[in-house]
N, C-alpha and C positions, 0 to 999 in steps of 0.2 A: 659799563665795560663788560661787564658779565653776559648781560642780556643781547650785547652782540657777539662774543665767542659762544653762548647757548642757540641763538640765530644761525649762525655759519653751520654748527654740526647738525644744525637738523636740517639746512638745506644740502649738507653733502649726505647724511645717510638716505634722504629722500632720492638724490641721485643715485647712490647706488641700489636703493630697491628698485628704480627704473630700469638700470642695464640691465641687474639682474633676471628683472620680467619681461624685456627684451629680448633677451640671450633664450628663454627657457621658453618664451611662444616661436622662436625661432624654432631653435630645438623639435618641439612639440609639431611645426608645420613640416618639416623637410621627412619628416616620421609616414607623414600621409602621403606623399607622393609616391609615384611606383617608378620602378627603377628604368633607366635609359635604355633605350632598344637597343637589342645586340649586346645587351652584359650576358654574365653566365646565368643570374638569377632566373631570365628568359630561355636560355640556350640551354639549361638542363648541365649536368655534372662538369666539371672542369678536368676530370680523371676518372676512366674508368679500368675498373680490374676485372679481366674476361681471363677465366682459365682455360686453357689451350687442353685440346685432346691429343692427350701422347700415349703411347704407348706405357705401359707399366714393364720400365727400365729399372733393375735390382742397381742399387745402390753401390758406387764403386770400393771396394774393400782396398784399405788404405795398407801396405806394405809395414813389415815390422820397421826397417829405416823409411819412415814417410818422407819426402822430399818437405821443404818450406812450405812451397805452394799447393793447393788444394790442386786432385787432375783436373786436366781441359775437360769442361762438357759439352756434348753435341747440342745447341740451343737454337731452334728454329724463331727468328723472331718472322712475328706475319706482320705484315703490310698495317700500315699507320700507329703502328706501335715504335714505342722508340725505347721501351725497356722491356725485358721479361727478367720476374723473379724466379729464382727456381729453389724450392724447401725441397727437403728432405724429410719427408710424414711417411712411419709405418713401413719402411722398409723402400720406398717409390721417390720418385722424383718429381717433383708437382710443379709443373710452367705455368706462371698467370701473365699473363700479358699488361703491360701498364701502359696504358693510353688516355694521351689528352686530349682538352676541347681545342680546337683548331689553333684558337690563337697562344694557346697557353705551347700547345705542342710546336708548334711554330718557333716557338720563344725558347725553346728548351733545345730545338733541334739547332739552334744557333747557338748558345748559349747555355750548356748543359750549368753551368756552375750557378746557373740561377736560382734562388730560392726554391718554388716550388719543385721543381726538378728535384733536388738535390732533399727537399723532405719526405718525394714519395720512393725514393734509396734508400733511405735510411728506415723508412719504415717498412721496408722488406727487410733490411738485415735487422732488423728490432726482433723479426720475427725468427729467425735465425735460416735467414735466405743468403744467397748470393744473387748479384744484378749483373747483367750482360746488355750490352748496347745494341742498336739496330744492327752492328755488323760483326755482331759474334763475342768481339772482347769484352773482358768481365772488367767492370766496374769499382776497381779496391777500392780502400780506406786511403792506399798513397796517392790513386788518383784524386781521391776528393780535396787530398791537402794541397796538389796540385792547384785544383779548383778553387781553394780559399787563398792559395796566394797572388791568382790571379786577380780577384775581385777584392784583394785586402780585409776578407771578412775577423771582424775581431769578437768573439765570444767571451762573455763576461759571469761567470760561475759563481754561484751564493757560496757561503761558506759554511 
């Protein structure tokens, strides 16, 4: 009896070093192949940030009663772009243009609440930017929560 449950377990650990070595020459082959025509890896950046030449615009000085909202700025966005950030460096106002690879920008221009969209926002106000859209309006935080109750996104925070 012994020598057939010592039988059984050494033909099941024999099968699993098989998948195992399966799995891992799998693995090891999909490594070597080169990636599908027309991905971004081919097509070069998926986003690019081109700073805009603007004029050096003094900084607007905020009134002792400041309103809530930050003032309107005059924000040129150029063609194929669908964001510009604008900081505030050194006294000036600095436009960087945010633009994507076709399809991603395509994706965004439909769908702004889309991931990528909505990380390279955030990583201008990380910077302590404000973002404006292709047609001028700036881009809040209550728009963004807008945005996540559209697409149901649920964020999950360590403790």
């Amino acid at each position: 009896m012994n020598r057939r449950i010592a039988g059984t377990q050494r033909r099941r650990h024999a099968l699993v070093a098989t998948l195992v070595a399966a799995v891992l020459a799998g693995c090891m082959a999909s490594d070597n192949k080169s990636p599908p025509a027309g991905t971004a890896a081919t097509d070069g950046p998926a986003v690019t940030r081109r700073p805009l030449d603007t004029p050096a615009v003094p900084a607007p000085v905020p009134a002792p009663a400041a309103p809530a909202q930050p003032p309107a700025l005059a924000v040129t966005v150029p063609p194929g772009a669908l964001y510009v950030c604008v900081v505030q460096r050194d006294g000036a106002l600095q436009q960087t243009a945010i633009e994507f690879a076709p399809k991603v920008g395509e994706l965004c221009g439909r769908h702004p609440e889309m991931g990528p969209c909505q990380y390279e926002r955030n990583n201008c106000r990380a910077r302590g930017g404000r973002v404006f859209a292709a047609g001028g309006a700036e881009i809040t935080m209550a728009t963004e929560a807008e945005y996540d109750k559209k697409v149901m996104r649920t964020r999950f925070r360590a403790n």
